[in-house]
MARDO-109311 format. One line per 5 residues: number of its first residue (from 1); for each residue y, z, x of N, C-alpha, C. Coordinates in Angstrom, 2 decimals, padded with zeros to 5 digits. Each point is the difference from the previous one (the first is absolute). Example, Ala and Ser with C-alpha at 12.3 -4.5 7.8 and 13.67 -1.06 7.14 Angstrom:
2
1 = -005.69:007.80:013.19:001.19:000.00:-000.89:001.20:000.00:000.90; 001.05:-000.72:-000.35:001.19:000.06:000.82:001.09:000.73:-000.77
//
This chain:
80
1 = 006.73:-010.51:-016.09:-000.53:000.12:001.34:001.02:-000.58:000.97; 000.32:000.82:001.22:000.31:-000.59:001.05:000.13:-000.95:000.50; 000.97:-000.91:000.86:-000.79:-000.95:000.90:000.60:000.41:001.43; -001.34:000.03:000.86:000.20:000.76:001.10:000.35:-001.41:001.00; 000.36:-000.79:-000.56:000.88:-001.10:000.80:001.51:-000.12:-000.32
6 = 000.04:000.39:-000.99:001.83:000.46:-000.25:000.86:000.89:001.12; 000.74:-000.83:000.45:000.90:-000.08:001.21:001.38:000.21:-000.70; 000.47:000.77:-001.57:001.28:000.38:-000.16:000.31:001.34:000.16; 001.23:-000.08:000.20:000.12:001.48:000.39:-000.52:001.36:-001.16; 000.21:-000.58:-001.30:-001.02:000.66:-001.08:-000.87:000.51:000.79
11 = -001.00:-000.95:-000.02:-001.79:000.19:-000.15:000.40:001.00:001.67; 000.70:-000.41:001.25:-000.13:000.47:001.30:000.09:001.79:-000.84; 001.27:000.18:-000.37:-000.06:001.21:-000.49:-000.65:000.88:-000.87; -001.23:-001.10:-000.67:-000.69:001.25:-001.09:-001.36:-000.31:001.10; -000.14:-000.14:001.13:-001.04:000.06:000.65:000.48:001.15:001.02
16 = 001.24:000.56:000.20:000.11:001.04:001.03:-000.89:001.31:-000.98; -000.42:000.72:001.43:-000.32:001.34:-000.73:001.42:001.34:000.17; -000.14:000.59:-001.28:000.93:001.21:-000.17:000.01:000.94:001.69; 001.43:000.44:-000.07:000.00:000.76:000.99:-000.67:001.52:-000.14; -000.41:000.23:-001.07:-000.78:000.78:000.06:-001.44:000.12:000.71
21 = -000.77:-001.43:-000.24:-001.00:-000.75:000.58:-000.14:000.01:001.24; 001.10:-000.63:000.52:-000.12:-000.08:001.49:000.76:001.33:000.64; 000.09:001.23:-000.60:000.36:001.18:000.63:-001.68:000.17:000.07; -000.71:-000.03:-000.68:-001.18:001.05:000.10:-001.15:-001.20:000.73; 000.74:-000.78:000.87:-001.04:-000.79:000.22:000.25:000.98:001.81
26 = -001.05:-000.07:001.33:-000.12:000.99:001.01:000.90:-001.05:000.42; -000.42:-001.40:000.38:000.75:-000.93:000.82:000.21:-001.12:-000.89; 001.59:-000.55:000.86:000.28:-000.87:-001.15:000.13:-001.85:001.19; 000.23:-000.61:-000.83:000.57:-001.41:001.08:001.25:000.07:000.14; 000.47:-000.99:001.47:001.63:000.11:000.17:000.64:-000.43:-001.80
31 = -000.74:-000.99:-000.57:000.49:-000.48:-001.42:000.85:001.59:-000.77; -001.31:-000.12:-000.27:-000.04:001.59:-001.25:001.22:001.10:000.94; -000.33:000.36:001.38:000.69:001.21:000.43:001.69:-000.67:-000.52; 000.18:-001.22:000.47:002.11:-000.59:000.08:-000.15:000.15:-001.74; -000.85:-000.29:-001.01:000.11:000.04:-001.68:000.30:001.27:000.09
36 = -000.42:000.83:000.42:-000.46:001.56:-000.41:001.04:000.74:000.15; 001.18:-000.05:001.33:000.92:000.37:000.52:001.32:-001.03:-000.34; -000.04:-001.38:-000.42:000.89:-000.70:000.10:000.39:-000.43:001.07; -001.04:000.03:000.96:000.59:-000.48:001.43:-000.26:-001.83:-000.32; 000.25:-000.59:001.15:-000.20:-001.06:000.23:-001.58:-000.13:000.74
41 = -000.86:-000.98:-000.09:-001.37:-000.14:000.73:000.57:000.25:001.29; 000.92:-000.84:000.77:-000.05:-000.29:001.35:000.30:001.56:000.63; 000.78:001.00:-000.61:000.46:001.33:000.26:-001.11:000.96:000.15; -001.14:-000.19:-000.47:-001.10:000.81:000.25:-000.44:-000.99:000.73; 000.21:-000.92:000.25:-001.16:-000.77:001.32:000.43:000.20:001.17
46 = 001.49:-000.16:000.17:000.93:000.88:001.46:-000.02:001.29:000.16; -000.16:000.74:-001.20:-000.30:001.50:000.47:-001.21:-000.29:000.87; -001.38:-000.45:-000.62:-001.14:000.30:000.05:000.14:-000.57:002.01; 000.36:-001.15:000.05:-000.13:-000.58:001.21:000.96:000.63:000.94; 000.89:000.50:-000.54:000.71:001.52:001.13:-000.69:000.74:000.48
51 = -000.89:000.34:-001.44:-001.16:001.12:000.53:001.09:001.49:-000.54; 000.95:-000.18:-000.82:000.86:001.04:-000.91:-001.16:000.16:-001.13; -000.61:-000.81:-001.03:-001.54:-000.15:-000.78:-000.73:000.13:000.44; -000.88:000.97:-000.02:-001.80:000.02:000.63:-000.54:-001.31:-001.39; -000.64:-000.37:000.21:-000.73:-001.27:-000.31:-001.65:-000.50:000.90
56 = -000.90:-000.36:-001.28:-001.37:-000.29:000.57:000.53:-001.77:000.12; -000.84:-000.66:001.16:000.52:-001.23:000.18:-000.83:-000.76:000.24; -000.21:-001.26:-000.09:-001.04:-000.61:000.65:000.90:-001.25:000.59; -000.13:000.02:001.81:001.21:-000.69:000.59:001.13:-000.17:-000.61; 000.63:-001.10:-000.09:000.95:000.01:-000.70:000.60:000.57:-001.52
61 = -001.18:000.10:-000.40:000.28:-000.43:-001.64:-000.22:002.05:-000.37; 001.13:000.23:-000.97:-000.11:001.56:-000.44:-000.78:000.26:-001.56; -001.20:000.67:000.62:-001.25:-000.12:-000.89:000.53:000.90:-001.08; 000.67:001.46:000.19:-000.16:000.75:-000.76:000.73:001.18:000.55; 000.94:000.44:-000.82:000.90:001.54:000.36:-000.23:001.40:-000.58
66 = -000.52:000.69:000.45:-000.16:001.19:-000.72:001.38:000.44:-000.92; -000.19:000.71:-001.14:000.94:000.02:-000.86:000.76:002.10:000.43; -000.56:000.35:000.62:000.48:001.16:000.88:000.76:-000.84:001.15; -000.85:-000.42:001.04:001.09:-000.80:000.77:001.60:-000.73:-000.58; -000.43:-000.98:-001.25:001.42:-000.13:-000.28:000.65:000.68:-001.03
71 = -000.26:001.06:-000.48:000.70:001.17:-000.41:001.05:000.64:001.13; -000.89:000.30:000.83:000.50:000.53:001.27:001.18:-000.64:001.24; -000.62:-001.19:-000.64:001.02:-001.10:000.82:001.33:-000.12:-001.06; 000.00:-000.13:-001.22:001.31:-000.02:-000.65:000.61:001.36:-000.31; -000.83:000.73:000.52:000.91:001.52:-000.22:001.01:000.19:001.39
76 = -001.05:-000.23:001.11:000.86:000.08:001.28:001.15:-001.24:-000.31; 000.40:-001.22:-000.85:000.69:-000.62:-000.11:001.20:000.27:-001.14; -000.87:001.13:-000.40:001.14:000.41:-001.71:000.03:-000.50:-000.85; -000.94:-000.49:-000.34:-000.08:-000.83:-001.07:-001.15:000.42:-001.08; -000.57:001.49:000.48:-000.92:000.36:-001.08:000.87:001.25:-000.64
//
C-alpha cells in the first residue's frame, strides 16, 4: 500500500495520471494541462491571464481549462 504522505519523487510520479487519462478528461487544471504538454505551470497561467487561454476562473485563481480550448491554444502555438 501507498503512503499518500510520501513526498519522493517516486511515489510524486506513480501518483500522476497517464496522458492518456488526462486527454479524455473535458477540462483539465493549469497542473495536469503544463504535465500534459510539457509546458511549465506558470506558461499556461500567462497564457490564461493574457486571455491567449480561454479558462473558467474564480478571481484570481484558474479553476479549470477546457481541453478543446488548450488543444486549440497549442495548435495556434505549434506545438500540437
Amino acid at each position: 500500500m501507498s503512503d499518500p504522505f510520501d513526498t519522493s519523487t517516486e511515489a510524486a510520479i506513480a501518483r500522476r495520471e497517464p496522458a492518456a487519462t488526462l486527454m479524455s478528461k473535458a477540462a483539465l487544471t493549469v497542473d495536469e494541462a503544463a504535465r500534459l504538454f510539457g509546458e511549465s505551470p506558470d506558461v499556461i497561467r500567462e497564457a490564461v491571464w493574457r486571455g491567449e487561454l480561454p479558462a473558467e476562473r474564480a478571481g484570481e485563481a484558474i479553476v479549470a481549462i477546457r481541453r478543446a480550448d488548450l488543444l486549440a491554444w497549442m495548435e495556434r502555438r505549434g506545438g500540437v
